[in-house]
C-alpha positions as CSV (number, residue, x, y, z in Angstrom):
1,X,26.5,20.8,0.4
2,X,25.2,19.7,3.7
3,X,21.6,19.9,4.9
4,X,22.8,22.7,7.3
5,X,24.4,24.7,4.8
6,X,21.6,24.0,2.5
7,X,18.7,25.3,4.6
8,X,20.9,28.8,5.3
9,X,21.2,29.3,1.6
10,X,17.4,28.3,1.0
11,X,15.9,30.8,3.9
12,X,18.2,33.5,2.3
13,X,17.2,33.2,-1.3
14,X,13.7,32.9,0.1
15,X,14.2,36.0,2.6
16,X,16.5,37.8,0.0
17,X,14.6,41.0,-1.5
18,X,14.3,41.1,-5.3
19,X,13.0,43.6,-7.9
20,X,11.3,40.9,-9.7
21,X,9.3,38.5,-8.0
22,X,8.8,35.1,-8.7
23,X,6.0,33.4,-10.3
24,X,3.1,31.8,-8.0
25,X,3.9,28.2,-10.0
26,X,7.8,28.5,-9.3
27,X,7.8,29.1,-5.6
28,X,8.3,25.8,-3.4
29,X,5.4,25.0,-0.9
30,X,5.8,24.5,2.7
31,X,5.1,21.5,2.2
32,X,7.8,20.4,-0.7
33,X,10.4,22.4,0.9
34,X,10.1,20.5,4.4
35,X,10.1,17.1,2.2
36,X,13.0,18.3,0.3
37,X,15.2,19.3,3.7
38,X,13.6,15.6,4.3
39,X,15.3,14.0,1.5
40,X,18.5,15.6,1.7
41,X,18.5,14.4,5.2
42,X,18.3,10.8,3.9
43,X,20.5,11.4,0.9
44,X,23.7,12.6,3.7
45,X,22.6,9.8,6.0
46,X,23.4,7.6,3.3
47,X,26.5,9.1,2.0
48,X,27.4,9.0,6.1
49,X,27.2,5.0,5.3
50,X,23.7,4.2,5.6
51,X,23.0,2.6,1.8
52,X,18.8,2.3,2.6
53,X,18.2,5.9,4.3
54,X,15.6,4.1,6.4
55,X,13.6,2.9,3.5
56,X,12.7,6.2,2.5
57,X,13.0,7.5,-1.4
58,X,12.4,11.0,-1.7
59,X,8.9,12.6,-2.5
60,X,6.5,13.5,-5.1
61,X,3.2,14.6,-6.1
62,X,0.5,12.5,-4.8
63,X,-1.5,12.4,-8.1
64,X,1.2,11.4,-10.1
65,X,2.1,8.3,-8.3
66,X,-1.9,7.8,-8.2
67,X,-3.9,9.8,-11.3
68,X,-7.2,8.1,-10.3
69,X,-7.3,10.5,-6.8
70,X,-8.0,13.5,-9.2
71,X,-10.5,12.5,-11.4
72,X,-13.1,14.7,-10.2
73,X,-10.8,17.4,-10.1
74,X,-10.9,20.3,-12.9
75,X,-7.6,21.2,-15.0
76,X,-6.5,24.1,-12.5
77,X,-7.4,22.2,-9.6
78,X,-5.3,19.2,-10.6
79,X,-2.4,21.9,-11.4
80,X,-2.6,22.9,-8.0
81,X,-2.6,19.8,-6.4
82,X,0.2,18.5,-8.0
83,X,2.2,21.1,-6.4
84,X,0.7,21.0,-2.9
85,X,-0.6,17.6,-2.3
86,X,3.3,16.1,-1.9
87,X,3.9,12.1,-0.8
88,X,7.2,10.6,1.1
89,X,7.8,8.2,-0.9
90,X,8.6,4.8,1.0
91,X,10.2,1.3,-0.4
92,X,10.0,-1.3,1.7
93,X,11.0,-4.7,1.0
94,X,10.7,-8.3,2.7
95,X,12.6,-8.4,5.7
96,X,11.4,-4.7,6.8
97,X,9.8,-3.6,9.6
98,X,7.1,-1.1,8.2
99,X,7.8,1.0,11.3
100,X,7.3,3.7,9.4
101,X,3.7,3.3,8.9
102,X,2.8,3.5,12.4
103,X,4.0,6.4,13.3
104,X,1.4,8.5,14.5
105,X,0.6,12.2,13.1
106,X,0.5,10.9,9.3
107,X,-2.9,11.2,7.6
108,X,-2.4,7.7,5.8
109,X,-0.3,5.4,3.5
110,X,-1.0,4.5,0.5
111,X,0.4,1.3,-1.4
112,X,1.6,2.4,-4.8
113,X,2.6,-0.6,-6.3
114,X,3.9,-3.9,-4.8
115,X,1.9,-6.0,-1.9
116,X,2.1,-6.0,1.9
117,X,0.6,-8.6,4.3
118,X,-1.3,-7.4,7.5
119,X,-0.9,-9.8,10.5
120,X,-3.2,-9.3,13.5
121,X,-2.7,-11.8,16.7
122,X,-6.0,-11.8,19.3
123,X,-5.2,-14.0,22.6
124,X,-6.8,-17.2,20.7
125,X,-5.9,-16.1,17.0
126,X,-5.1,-14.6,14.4
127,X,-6.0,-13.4,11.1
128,X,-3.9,-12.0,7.5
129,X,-4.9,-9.6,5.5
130,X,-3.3,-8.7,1.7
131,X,-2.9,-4.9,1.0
132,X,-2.4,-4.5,-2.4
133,X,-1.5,-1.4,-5.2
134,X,-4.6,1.4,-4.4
135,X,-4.7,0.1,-0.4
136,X,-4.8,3.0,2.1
137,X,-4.2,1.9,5.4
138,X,-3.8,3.8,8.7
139,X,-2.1,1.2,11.1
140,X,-1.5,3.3,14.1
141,X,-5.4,3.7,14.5
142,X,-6.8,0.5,13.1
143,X,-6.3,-1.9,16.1
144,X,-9.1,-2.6,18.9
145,X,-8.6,-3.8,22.6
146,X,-9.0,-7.4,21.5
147,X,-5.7,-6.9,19.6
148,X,-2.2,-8.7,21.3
149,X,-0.2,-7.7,18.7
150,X,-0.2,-6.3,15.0
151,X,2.5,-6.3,12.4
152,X,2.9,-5.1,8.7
153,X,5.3,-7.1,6.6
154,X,6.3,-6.3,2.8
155,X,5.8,-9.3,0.6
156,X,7.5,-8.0,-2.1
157,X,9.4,-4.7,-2.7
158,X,6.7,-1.9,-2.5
159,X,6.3,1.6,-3.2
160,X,4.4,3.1,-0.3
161,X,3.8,7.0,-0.3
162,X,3.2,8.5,2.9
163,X,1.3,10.9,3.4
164,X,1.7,13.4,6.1
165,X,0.8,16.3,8.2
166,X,1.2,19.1,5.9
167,X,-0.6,17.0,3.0
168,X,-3.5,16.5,4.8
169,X,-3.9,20.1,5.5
170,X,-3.6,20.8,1.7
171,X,-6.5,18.1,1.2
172,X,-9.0,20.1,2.7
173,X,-8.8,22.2,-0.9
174,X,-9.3,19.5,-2.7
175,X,-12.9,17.4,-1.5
176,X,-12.5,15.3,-4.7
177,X,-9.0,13.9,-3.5
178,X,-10.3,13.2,-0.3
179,X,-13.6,12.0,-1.6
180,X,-11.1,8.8,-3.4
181,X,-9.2,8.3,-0.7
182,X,-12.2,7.6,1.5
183,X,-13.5,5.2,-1.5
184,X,-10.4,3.5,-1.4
185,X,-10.9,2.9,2.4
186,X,-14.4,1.5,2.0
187,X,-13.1,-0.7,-0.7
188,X,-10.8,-2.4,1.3
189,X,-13.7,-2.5,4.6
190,X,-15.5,-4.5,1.4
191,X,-12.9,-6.7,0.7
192,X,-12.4,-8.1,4.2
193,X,-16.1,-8.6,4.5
194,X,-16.6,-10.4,1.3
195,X,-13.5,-12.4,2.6
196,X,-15.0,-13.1,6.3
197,X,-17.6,-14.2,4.0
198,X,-15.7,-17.2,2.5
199,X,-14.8,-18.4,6.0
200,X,-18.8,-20.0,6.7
201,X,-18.1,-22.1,3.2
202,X,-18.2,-25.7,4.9
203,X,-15.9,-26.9,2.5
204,X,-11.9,-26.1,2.5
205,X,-11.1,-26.6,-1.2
206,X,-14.1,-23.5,-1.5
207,X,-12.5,-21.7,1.4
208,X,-9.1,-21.5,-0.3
209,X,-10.4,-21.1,-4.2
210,X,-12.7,-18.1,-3.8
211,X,-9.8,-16.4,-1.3
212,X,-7.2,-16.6,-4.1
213,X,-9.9,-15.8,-7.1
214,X,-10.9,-12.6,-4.8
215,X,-7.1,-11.8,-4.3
216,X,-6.7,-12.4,-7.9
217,X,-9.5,-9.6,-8.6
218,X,-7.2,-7.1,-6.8
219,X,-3.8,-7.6,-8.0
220,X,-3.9,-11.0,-10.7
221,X,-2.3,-10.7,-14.1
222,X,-3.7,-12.9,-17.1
223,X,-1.6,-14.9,-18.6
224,X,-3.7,-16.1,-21.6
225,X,-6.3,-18.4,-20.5
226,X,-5.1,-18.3,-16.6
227,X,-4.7,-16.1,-13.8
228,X,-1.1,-15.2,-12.0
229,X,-1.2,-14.2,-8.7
230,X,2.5,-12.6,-8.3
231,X,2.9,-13.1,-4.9
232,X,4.6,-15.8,-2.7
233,X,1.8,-17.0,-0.2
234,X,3.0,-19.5,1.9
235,X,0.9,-22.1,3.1
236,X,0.4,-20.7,6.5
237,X,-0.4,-17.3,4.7
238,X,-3.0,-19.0,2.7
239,X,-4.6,-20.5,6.3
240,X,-4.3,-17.4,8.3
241,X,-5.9,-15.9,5.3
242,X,-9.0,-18.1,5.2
243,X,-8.9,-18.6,8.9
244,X,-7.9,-22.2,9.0
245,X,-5.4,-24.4,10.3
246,X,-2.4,-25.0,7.9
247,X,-2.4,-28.7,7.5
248,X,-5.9,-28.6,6.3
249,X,-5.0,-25.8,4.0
250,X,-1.9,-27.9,3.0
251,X,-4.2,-30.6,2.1
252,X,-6.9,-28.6,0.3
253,X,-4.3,-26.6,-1.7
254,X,-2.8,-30.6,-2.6
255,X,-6.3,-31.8,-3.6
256,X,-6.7,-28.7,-5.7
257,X,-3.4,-28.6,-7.4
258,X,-3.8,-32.4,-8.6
259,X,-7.5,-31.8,-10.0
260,X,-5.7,-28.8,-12.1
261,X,-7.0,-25.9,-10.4
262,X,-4.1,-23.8,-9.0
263,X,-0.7,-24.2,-9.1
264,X,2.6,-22.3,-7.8
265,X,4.8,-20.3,-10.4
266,X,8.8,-21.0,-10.4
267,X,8.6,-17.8,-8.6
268,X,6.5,-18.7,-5.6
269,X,3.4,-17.1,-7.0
270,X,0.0,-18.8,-7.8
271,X,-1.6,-19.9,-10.9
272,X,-5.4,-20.2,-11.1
273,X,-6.6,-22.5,-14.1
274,X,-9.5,-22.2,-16.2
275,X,-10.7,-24.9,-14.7
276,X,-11.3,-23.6,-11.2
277,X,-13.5,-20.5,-13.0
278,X,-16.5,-23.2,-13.3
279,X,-16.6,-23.3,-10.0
280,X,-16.8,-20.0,-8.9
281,X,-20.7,-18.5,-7.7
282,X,-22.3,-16.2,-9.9
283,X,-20.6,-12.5,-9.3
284,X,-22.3,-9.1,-10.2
């Protein structure tokens, strides 16, 4: 059935009159029905012989593709919300655009799983940042007059969900939800000043080890006695990370790696020793 065809039958089963009527938990929201005409919408555009749909993967409840939003939510209130609060689901992998993020009119994206890179060019340079799973970002708003050019680049496939007009207007039911959400924002305002911190260390080797020990906070994996970073940093995304040129961060990564501190994984990722742990500061 077509999407055309589709939306006649739904508004006449909707419109149709009916002795017995339905159940406040069975009817569709406004807001899963519009993500549902959506999603057909990519599904035909795909069958028409676009394979990706535009990166897009249907929808779902926001606090199933992230419980931790509804903590402070009671049992009813979370029952709600699963039906109302409904995310466009976006995968994105390396090589895409991330157009979709900017368009305006969203409330916000949030990274489900995976890892994105930030990239932000000022007329004399330029800076990287790492969004990683529990990130919200709003790129269409987040750029000043300083700002030549921003970008956001996937560096691995990623689960974004998207959420949207209609969402946003359900949030205002639900403080607690948007309570998170604005804790996950601060979090990542935290995270890039405690990494603007690193960048007054005098020494490079410190620069690049406390940048990939705070990254490895966010999204490492222990691998017995050492840490996995799972993502393929480049050398130049290690620099424009820590604010440096790359051949010093070359030669700081070298000096590092032969004193057995980090190391790269057969899959481009990054290893962190025990080794380098001594020499971290104290942390809270």
């Amino acid at each position: 059935m077509k999407l055309t065809e589709w939306v006649q039958v739904r508004g006449e089963n909707r419109a149709a009159p009916s002795s017995r009527p339905a159940s406040r938990a069975s009817r569709p929201t406004r807001a899963q029905i519009e993500l549902e005409v959506e999603t057909r919408t990519q599904s035909e555009a795909r069958q028409d012989g676009d394979p990706r749909g535009d990166g897009k993967f249907g929808a779902a409840p926001l606090l199933a593709l992230d419980p931790a939003l509804g903590r402070g939510l009671s049992r009813t209130q979370r029952a709600r919300a699963q039906r109302e609060l409904m995310a466009r689901i976006t995968v994105l992998r390396p090589g895409d655009s991330g157009s979709e993020l900017f368009r305006t009119g969203l409330f916000g994206a949030l990274v489900i799983d995976g890892a994105l890179v930030r990239r932000v060019w000022t007329d004399r340079g330029r800076s990287l940042e790492v969004l990683v799973k529990g990130d919200l970002l709003r790129p269409w708003q987040e750029d000043s007059g300083w700002v030549v050019e921003s970008k956001i680049e996937p560096l691995v496939d990623s689960r974004i969900a998207v959420i949207g007009r209609l969402a946003s207007d359900s949030l205002c039911r639900y403080p607690p939800v948007i309570e998170a959400l604005v804790d996950r924002a601060f979090l990542r305002i935290r995270g890039m000043a405690t990494q603007a911190a690193f960048h007054s260390r005098a020494g490079m080797d410190q620069r690049v080890l406390f940048s990939m020990w705070h990254l490895a906070d966010r999204c490492g994996e222990r691998v017995e006695d050492r840490v996995r970073i799972p993502l393929p940093l480049t050398h130049q995304m290690v620099a424009d990370l820590v604010g440096a040129q790359r051949t010093s961060v070359s030669t700081a990564i070298s000096r590092l790696s032969v004193q057995g501190m980090m190391s790269r994984t057969d899959g481009r990722g990054w290893i962190l020793h025990p080794e380098s742990a001594r020499l971290l500061p104290s942390r809270r």
